[in-house]
N, C-alpha and C positions, 0 to 999 in steps of 0.2 A: 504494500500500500504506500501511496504516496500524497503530499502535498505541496499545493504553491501555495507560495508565503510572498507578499505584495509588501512593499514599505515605499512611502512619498513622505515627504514633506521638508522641510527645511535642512538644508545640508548642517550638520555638526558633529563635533568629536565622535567617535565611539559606538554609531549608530549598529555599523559593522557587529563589533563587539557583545553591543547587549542582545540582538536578536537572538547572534549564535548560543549569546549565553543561554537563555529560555532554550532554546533546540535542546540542547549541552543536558539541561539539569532534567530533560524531560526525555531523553534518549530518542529524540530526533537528528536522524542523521542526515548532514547537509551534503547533496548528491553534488548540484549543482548550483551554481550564485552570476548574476549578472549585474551591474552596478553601475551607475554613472551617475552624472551632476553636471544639470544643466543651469549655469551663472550659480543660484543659490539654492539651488532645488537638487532631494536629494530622490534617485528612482532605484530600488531593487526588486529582484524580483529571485527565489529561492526555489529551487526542490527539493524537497526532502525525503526522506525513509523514514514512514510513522511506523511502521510495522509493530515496531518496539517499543513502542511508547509505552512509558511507565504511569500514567494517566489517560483518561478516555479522550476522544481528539476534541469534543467540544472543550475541555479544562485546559486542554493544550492552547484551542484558538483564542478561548477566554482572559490566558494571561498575557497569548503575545498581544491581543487587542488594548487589555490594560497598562501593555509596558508602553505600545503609541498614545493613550490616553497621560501617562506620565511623562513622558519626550514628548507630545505635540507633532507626533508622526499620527499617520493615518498607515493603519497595518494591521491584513486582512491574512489569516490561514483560510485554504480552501481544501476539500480533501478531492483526489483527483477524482472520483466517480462522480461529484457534482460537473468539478470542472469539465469533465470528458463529453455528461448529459448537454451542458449548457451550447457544446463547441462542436453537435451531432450537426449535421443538415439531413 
């Protein structure tokens, strides 16, 4: 099983860092990471291996949502069977 993991908002220190840290402490492992910063805007985009997760994936999404709720990122988990549904034709 996997997820995308979305983060926007203002470029600063560490963004990097505390996402992975959430992944890290919840036994998501980060497949893949794309990243850039346009002027002062910050865009990533993540996949990960929930497989393992040591919590259920809503508590998973629940706290990366709270940690952009505390940084002032806007940061969404998706698990990919939504994703996959949303991106059928």
């Amino acid at each position: 099983m996997k997820a995308v993991i979305t983060v926007t908002g203002k470029d600063n220190v560490g963004i990097i860092a505390k996402v992975s840290a959430v992944c890290a402490d919840y036994k998501a492992n980060i497949l893949e990471i794309s990243q850039t910063v346009l002027h002062e805007y910050f865009a990533m985009i993540m996949l990960c291996d929930i497989a393992d997760l040591s919590v259920s994936f809503m508590e998973f999404s629940d706290s990366l949502t709270r940690l952009g709720k505390e940084t002032g990122l806007d940061i969404h988990a998706l698990h990919e069977d939504i994703f996959n549904s949303m991106h059928k034709i």
